[in-house]
N, C-alpha and C positions, 0 to 999 in steps of 0.2 A: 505370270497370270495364267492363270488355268480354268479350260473352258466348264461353264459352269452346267449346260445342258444337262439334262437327266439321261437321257436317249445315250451319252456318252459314257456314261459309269456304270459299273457292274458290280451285282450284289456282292459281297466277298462272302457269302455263305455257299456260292458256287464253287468257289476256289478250294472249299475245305473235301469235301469224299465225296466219290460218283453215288450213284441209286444205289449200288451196289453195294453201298456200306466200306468201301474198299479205299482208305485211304490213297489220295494221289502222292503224299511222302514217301507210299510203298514202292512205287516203279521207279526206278533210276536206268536211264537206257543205258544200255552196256558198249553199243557203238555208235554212238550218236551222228548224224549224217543229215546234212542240208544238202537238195539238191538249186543250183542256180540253175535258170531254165535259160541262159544262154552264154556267150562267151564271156571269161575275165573282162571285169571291168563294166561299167554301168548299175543302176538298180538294183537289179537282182543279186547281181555278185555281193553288191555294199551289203545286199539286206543280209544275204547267208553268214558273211564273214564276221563282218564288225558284230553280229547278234551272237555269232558262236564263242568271238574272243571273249567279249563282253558277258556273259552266261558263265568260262570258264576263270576270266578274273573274278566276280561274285560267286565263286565258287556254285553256282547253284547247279551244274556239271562240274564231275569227277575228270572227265576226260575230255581230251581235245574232239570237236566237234567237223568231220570232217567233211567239207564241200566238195561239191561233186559241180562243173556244170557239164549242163545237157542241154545244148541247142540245138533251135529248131522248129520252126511254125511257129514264131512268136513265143513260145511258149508251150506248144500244142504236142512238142516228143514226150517232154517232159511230163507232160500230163497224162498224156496215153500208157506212159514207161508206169507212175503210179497206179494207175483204174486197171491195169491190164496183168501186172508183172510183181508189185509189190504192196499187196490191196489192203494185209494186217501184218504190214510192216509198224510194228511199235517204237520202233527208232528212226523216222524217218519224219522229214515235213520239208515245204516246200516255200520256195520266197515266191511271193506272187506281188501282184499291183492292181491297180486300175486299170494295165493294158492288160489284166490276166480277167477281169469280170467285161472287158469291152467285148474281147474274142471270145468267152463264154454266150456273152449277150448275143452276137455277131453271129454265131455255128458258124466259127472258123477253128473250132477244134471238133473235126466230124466224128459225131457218135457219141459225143463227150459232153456231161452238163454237171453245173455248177455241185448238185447233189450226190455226184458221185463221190467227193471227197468232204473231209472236214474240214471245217473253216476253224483257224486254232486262235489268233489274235493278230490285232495290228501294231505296227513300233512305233508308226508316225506318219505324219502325210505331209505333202507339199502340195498348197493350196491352189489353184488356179488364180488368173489375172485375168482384168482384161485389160489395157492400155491403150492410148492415145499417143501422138508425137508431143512433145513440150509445148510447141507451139498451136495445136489444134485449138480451135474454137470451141471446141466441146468438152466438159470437164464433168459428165456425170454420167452414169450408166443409162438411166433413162432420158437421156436426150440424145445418146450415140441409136438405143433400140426406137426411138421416136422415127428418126432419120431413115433406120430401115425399114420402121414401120409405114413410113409415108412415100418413100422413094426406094424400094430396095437394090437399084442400081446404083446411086451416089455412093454405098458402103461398102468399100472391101474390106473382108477380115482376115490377117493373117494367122497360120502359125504353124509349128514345125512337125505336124504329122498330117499325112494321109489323110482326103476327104472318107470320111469317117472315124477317122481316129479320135484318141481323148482329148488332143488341142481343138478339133472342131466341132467334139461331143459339146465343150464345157460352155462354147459363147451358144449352141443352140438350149442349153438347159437356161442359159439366160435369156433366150429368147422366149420360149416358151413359157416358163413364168412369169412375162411379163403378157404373157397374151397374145404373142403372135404364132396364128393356129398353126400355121403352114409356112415352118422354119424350112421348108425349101427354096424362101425367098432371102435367106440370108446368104450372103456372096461371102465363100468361105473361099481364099486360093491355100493351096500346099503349098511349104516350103522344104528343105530338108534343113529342120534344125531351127529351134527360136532364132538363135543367133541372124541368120539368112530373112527371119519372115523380119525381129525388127529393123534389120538394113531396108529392106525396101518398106516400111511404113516412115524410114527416116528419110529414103529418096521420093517418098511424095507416092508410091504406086499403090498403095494401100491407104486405107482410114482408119485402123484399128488392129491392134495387135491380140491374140488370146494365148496365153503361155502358164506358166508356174511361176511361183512368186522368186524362186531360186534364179530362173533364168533373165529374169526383169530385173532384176536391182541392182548389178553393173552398171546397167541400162539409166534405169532410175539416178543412181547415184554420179554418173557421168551429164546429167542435166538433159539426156536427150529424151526422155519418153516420162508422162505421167500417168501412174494405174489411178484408172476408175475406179477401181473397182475389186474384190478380193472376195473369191466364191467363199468365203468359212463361216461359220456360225457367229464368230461372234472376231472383233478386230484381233489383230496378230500381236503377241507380244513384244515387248522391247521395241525395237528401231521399224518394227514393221506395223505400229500400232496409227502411221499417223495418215495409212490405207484405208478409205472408207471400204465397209463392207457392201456386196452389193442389198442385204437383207436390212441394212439402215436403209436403203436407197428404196424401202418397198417393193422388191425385188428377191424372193425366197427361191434363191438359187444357190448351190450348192456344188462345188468342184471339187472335191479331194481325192489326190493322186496319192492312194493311199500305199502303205507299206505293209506287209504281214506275211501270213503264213497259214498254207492248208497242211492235212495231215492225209495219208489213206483213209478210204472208208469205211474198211475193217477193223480199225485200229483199234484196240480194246480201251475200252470205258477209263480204266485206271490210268494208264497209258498217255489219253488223249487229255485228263483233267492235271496231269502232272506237266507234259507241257505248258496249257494252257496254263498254270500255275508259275512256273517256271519263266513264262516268259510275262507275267502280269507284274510279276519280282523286278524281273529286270528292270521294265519301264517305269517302275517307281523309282528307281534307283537314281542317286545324285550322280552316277558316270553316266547312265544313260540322258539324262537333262543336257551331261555337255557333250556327248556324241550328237545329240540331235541339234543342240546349237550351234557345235561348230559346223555341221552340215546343212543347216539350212531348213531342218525340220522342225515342222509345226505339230500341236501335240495332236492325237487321235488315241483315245483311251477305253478299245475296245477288246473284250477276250470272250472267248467262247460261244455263248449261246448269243449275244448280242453283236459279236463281229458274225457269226453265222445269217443274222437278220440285215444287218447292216450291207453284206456282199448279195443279199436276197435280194435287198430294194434295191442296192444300183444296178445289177444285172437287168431288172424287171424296167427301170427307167433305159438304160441303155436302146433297150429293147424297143422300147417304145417309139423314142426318138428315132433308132436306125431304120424303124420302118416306114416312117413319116419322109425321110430324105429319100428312099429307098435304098437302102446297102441291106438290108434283108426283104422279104415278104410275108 
């Protein structure tokens, strides 16, 4: 099932030549290079690697695509190594996420903002939850936010990052669209790791879990936790479809822990449309459908000028919200 949104598709007369007149068929990088913004293994690594294999099985690279990581500030070396050092590098782009537009949103990359670089496309995203124990009394999104809204002491929310981070960004976008002004009233604790936050919403010290759909369905499927709720536009396909969304719930909140990719900001026009091309191939692609399902991603079908808008408004949301909790000013 594919999401049927407009906001999510992208014209394909974009994908054919820059302003330029300059077809994008013309660039073929000569050393192609993903940089992962932190150690093997996690995210970023997955996003670099499996995108480079996969581009060089679909032959749509000549040549093997070579990962680089750079860790460091979240993300923050890496980004400065591009803006500062490799600005119209044409063979070069970046794996990035939702923790790479939090810390944008956040000026936890000093001196650094979203517009310095290109925004190239996304591969996929993994959608936010929010969850309950099996046995809670409460089985809907808007009766968990009613509770905080009438008592915000009764509700703990867990989950496995940092008070500010994207697991306690994603229950206050939920709260906030449902109306409650002054999401400093929602009781978020840190955990290190979903895993951690669902154990104690399973020993009773919590009331509500907020994670990614990946890390809840062991969960799910061991009988111990039921999701409310699922930040995405529209229900999850296959086995995850039987998830109400929180936007059936009258509740237009939106969580996607997105995957993709920025480029330098120099990068030349033809360059930057052959990319984008390049990787809007891929994601059509029947290998790419089962890379994303055996990993547990959800579709997100964005390139160019609309994943550029797309990393606009969450930054600008992010923003918003982090100023409200305080973690910025």
């Amino acid at each position: 099932m594919a999401f049927n949104s407009t906001r999510l598709l992208l014209a394909a007369a974009f994908l054919g030549a820059s302003a330029f007149g300059v077809s994008a068929a013309d660039f073929k990088p000569e050393n192609p290079e993903c940089i992962a913004p932190a150690n093997p293994g996690g995210g970023w690594d997955f996003t670099c690697r499996q995108v480079g294999k996969s581009l060089q099985d679909q032959k749509l690279l000549d040549t093997t695509m070579q990962v680089v990581n750079l860790a460091g500030g979240g993300g923050g070396v890496a980004f400065a190594e591009v803006v500062n050092k490799r600005d119209d590098d044409n063979d070069l782009i970046v794996a990035a996420s939702s923790a790479t537009a939090t810390r944008l949103a956040q000026g936890a990359y000093p001196g650094n903002t979203m517009d310095q670089v290109r925004w190239v496309a996304s591969v996929g995203a993994d959608y936010g939850v929010i969850a309950v124990a099996a046995d809670s009394p409460i089985n809907t999104l808007p009766e968990l936010l009613d509770r905080i809204k009438s008592d915000p002491t009764s509700i703990s929310v867990a989950g496995g990052s940092a008070v500010g981070g994207w697991d306690h960004l994603k229950v206050l976008i939920a709260a906030n669209a449902y109306g409650i002004d002054d999401v400093r009233s929602v009781k978020y604790i840190a955990f290190d790791g979903g895993g951690e936050a669902v154990t104690q919403l399973l020993a009773g010290s919590v009331q509500a879990f907020t994670g990614d759909i990946s890390e809840a369905k062991g969960f799910v499927d061991s009988g111990d936790i039921k999701v409310i709720a699922v930040l995405a536009p529209e229900r999850l396909p296959g086995e995850f479809d039987v998830f109400p969304t929180a936007k059936e719930q009258g509740i237009d909140a939106i969580g996607a822990n997105w995957r993709g990719f920025y480029a330098p900001g120099h990068m030349s026009d033809d360059a930057y449309n052959a990319w984008v091309s390049m990787i809007a191939d891929l994601y059509a692609s029947d290998q790419w459908k089962g890379v994303m399902a055996a990993n547990g991603m959800a579709p997100l079908d964005l390139q160019g000028e609309e994943f550029q808008k797309f990393v606009a408004n969450s930054v600008a949301q992010i923003q918003k919200i982090s100023k409200e909790i305080g973690i910025i000013k």
